[in-house]
C-alpha positions in Angstrom: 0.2 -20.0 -3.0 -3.1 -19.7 -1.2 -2.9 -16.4 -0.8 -2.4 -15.5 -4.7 -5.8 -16.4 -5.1 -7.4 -15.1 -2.5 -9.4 -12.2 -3.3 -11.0 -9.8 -1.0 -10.6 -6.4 -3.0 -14.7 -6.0 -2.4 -13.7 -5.3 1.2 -11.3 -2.7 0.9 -14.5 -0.1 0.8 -14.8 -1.4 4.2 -12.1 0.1 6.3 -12.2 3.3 7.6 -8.8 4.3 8.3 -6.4 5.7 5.6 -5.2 3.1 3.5 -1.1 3.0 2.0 0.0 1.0 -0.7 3.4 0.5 -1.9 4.7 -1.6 -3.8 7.8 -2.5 -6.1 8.0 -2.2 -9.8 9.2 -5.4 -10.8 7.0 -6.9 -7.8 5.9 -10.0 -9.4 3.9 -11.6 -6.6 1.7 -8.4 -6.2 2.2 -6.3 -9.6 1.8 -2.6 -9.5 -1.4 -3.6 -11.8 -3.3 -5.3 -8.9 -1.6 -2.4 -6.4 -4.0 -0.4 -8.5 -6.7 -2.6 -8.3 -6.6 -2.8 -4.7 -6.1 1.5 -4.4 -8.7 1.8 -6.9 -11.2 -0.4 -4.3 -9.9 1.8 -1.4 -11.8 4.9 -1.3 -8.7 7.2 -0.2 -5.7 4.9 0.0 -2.8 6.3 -1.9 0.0 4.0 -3.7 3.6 4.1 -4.1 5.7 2.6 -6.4 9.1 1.8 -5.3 11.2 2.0 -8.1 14.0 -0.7 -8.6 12.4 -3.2 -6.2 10.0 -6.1 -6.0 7.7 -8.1 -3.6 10.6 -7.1 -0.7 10.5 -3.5 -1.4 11.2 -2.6 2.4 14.5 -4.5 2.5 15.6 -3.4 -1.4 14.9 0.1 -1.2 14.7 0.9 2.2 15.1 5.0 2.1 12.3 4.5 -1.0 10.2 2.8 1.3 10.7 4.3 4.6 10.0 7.5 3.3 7.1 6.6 1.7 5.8 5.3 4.9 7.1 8.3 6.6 5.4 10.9 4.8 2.0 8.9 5.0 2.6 8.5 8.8 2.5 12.6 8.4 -0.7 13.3 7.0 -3.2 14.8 8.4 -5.9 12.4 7.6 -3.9 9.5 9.1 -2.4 11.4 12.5 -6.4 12.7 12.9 -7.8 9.0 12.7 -9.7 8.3 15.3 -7.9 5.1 15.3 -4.7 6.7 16.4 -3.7 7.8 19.5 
């Protein structure tokens, strides 16, 4: 799995749009422990943990996950990115 060990959390301070993270409790592939790596090397991102799911938390949970998504999508910070149109 090359992208296990891949590591490029020293970017994440690098983008400059808001950042979500979700992720599944029993995620074993990307534990909620490196979910909080990665949010803690975001400046801004927030994280979600979908309970009752792991690395497929989209297709296991999906009302978990969609509204998740949803009510990032909502913010203000991400619908006044100047990335989004």
């Amino acid at each position: 799995m090359c992208i296990r060990d891949r590591n490029c959390t020293d970017r994440l301070a690098e983008i400059q749009v808001p950042i979500k993270i979700i992720v599944g409790d029993s995620d074993v592939g990307t534990p909620v422990s490196m979910s909080q790596e990665i949010q803690d090397a975001a400046p801004g991102s927030s994280l979600t943990v979908i309970e009752g799911a792991s690395h497929l938390s989209n297709l296991e949970q999906p009302q978990q996950f969609n509204k998740a998504l949803l009510d990032f999508l909502k913010e203000d910070s991400v619908r006044n990115s100047k990335f989004v149109e």
